[in-house]
C-alpha positions in Angstrom: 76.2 -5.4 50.6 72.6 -5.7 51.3 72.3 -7.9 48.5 74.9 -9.7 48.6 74.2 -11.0 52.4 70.5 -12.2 50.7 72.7 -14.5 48.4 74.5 -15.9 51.5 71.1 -16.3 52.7 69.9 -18.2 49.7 72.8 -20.5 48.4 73.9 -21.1 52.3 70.7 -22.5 53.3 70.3 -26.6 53.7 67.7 -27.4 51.8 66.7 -30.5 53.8 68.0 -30.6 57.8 65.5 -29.6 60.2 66.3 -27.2 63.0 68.6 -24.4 61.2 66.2 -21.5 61.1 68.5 -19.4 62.2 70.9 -19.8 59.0 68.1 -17.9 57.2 68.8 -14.8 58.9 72.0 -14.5 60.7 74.5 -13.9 58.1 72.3 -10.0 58.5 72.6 -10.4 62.7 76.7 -11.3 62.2 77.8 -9.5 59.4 75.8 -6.1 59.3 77.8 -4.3 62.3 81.0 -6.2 61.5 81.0 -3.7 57.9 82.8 -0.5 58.7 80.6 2.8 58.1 82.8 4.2 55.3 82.6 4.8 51.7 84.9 2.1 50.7 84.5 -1.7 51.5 86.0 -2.9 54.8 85.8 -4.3 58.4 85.5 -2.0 61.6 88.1 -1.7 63.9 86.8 -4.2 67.0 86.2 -7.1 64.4 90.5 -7.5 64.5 90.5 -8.5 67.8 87.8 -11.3 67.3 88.6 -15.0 67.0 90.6 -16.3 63.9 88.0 -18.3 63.7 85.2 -16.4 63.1 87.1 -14.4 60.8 87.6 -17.7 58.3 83.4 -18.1 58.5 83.1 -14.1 57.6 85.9 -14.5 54.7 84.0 -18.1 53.3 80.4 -16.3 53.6 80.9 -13.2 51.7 83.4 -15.2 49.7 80.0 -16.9 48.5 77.7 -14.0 48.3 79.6 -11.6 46.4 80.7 -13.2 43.8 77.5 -15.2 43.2 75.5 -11.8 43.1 78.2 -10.8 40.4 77.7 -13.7 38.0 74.1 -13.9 38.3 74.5 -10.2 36.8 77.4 -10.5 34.6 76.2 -14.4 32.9 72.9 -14.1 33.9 73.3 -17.5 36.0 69.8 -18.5 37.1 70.4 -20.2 40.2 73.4 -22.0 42.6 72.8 -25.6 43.9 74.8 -27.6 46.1 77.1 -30.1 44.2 76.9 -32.6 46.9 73.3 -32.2 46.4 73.1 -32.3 42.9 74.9 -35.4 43.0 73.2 -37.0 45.8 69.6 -37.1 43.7 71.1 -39.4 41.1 74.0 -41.4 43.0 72.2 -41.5 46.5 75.2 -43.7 47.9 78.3 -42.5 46.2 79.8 -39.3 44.7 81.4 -39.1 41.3 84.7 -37.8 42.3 87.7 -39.2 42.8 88.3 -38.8 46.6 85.0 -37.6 48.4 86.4 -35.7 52.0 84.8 -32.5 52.9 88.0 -30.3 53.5 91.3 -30.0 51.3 92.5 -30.0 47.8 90.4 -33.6 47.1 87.1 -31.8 48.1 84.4 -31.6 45.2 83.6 -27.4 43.7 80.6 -26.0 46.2 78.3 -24.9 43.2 76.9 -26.2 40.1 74.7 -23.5 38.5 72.7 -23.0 34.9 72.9 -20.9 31.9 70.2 -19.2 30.0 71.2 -20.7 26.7 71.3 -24.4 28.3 74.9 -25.0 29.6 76.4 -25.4 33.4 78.4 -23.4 35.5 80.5 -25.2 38.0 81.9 -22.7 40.9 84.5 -22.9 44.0 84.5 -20.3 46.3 87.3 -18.9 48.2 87.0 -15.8 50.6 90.0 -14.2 53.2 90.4 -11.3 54.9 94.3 -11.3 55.8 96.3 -10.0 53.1 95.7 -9.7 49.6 98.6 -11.9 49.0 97.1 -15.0 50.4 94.4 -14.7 47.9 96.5 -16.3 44.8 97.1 -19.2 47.2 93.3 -19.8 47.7 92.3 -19.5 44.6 95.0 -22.0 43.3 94.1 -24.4 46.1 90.5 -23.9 45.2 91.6 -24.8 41.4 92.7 -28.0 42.3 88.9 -28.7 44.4 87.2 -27.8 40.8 89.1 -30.0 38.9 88.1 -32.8 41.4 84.5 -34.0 39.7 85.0 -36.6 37.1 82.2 -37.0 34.5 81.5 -38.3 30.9 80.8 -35.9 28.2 78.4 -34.2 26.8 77.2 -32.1 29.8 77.7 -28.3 28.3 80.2 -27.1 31.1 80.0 -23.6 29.4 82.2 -21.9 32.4 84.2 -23.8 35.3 85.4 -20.9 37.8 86.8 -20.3 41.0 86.3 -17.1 42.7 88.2 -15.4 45.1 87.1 -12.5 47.4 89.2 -10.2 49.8 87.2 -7.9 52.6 90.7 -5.8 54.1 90.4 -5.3 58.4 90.6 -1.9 59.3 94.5 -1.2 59.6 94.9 -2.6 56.1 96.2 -0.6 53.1 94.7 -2.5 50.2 91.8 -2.4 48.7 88.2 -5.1 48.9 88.4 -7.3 45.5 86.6 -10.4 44.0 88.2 -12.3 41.8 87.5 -14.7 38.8 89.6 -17.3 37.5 89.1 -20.0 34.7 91.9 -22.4 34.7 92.7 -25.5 32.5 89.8 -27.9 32.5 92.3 -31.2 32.8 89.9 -33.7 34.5 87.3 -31.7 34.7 87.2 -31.7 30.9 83.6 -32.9 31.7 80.7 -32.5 34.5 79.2 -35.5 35.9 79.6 -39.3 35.3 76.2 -41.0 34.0 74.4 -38.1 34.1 72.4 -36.6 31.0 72.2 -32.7 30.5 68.5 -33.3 31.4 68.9 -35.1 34.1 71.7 -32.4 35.4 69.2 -29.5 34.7 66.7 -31.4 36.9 68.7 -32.3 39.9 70.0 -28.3 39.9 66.7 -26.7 39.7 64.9 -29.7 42.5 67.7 -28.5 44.9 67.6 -24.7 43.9 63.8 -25.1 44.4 64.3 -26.8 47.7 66.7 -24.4 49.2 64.0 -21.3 48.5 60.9 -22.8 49.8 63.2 -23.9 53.2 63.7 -19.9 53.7 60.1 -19.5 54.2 59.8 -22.4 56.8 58.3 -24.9 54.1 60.9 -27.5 55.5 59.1 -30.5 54.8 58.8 -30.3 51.1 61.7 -29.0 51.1 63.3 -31.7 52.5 60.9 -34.0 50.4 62.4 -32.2 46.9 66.2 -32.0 48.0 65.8 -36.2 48.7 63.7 -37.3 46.3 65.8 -38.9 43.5 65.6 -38.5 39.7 64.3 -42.3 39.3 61.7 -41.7 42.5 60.7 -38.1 41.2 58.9 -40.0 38.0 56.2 -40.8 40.4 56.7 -39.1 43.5 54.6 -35.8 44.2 54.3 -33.2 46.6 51.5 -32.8 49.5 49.9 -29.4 49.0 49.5 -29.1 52.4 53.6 -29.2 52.6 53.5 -26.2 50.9 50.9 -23.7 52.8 53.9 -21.9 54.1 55.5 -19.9 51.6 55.6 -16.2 53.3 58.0 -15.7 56.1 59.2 -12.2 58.1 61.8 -11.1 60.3 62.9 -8.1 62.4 66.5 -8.2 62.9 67.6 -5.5 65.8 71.4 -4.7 66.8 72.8 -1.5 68.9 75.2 1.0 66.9 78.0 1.3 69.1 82.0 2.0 68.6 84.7 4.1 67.3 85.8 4.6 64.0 88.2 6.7 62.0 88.0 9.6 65.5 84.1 8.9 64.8 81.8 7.9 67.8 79.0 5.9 66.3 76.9 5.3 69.6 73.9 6.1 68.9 70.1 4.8 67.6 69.8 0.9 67.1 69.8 -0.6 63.6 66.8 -2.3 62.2 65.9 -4.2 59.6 62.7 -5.9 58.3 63.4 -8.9 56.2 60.4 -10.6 53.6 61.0 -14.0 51.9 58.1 -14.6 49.7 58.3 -18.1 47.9 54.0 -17.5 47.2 54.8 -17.7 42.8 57.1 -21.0 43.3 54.8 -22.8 45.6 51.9 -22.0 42.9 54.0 -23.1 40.3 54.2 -26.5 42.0 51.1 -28.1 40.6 50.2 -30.9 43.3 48.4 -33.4 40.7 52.0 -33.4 38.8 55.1 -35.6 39.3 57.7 -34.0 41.0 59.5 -34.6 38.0 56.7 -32.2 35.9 56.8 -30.2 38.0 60.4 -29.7 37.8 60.4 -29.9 34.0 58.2 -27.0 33.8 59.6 -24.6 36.4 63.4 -25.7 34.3 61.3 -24.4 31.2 59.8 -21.1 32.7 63.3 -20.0 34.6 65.2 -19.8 31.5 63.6 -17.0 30.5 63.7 -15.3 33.5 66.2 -12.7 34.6 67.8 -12.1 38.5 66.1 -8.3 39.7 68.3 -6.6 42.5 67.3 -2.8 43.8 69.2 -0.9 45.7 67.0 0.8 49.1 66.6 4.1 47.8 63.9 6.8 49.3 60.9 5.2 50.2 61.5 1.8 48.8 63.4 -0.8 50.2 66.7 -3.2 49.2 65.3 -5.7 47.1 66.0 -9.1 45.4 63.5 -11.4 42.8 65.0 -14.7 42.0 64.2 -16.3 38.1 61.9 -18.3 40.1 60.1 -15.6 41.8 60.7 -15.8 44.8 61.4 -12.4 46.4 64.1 -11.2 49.0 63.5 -7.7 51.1 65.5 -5.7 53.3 63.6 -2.7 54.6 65.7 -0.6 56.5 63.5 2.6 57.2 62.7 0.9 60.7 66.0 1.9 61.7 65.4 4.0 65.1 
């Protein structure tokens, strides 16, 4: 779980707005004592009486995390971008879907991802923690969101998926699943309108790029790669000094308290010690190139490169390395 709260970290992090450091981290602050201390996957007992509310934002963050850990593993995606994103460095005033709200069925998928062997993923994710039962109805309203993006051919849409992942409360009798579905294309029979593969490769590795040097505090070329266009990004290049923070680290402290299962857990304070280190992506960013190079290179070298996740055992600690290097740690052994 570990890992999968360093994906929310990742693919929920705005690669270009100013002033949301704390999005880097809190999904560990929120989410760590909300998981039940027991061998199978569920809530503790104080998290039902919370807010409906903040049960929705649990369900639609883990409902990203988990199942992007799993197909990073399972088809070796290489990295998650933002549609909205993606589409906003070629059509910087105007989507290419049919209806362009942020909520219900007309809303555009949340990810757009690549394959090793050159193809697209395209991903809506849906989370809940109710009943099981209301999973089927996410995931078929989240069909109809995929479906949404309207595009011209030729863009190698290798897998179009919608995901749906279910965390049971404590009093619930069923069981924690994720979900994959891969419904009839219909409209979505293609990816994006105008746009080449190349270009599509590009504008998902400048905004995956983006949205890993922001976790270190490099904000302003972040923000400089995520709004840069494809036409602008021929010429454009980056500031070297932009890029001089690329190391970040965080201690993240909450009290063990509560009862559950007849078990009183009060006791020492959980700690952990979390290490983003973007250092072999910034260096990777030669300053005399063109964004654009730059980009072209790092699509080149990424391919190749596989997702690493560890598991904390003994003396070492929970551990991610994205295919662009930059690496993800969760040291818990300053738990005390």
């Amino acid at each position: 779980m570990l890992l999968a709260l360093l994906h929310v970290a990742v693919w929920t992090r705005p690669p270009q707005v100013y002033g949301f450091d704390l999005s880097d981290c809190w999904a560990f602050m929120r989410y760590g004592p909300a998981l039940a201390q027991t061998t199978d996957l569920r809530l503790r007992s104080e998290w039902t009486t919370l807010n409906s509310h903040h049960k929705t934002i649990l369900s639609d963050d883990f409902g990203v995390g988990l199942p992007t850990m799993l197909l990073c593993r399972a088809l070796r995606v290489i990295e998650f971008s933002d549609t909205a994103n993606v589409l906003n460095l070629k059509y910087p005033s105007r989507f290419s879907v049919k209806e362009k709200p942020k909520h219900g069925p007309a809303k555009m998928p949340d990810y757009v991802g690549r394959l090793p062997n050159g193809g697209f993923v395209v991903l809506e994710c849906k989370g809940t923690q109710g009943r099981l039962s209301y999973l089927d109805q996410a995931m078929a309203f989240g069909t109809v969101q995929k479906q949404n993006l309207v595009a011209a051919t030729g863009t190698m849409v290798a897998a179009s998926l919608v995901s749906g992942t279910f965390i049971p409360q404590w009093e619930s009798s069923d069981e924690a699943v994720v979900r994959f579905a891969d419904p009839a294309w219909d409209d979505f029979a293609d990816a994006l309108r105008g746009m080449s593969p190349s270009e599509l490769e590009q504008a998902i590795v400048q905004v995956a790029t983006a949205k890993q040097l922001a976790l270190t505090g490099a904000t302003q070329a972040a923000s400089v790669l995520s709004s840069t266009t494809l036409e602008e990004s021929v010429d454009f290049r980056i500031d070297p000094k932009l890029l001089e923070q690329t190391k970040r680290v965080e201690t993240l402290r909450w009290p063990r308290h509560g009862v559950d299962r007849g078990r009183d857990e009060r006791g020492p304070s959980q700690t952990l010690r979390c290490t983003i280190d973007a250092t072999p992506l910034a260096v990777s960013l030669d300053p005399s190139d063109s964004i654009q190079q730059a980009i072209a290179r790092l699509t080149e070298s990424t391919r190749s490169h596989r997702w690493i996740h560890r598991h904390a055992r003994e003396e070492r600690p929970t551990e991610m390395v994205t295919p662009y290097g930059v690496r993800l740690t969760v040291d818990e052994r300053g738990s005390r």
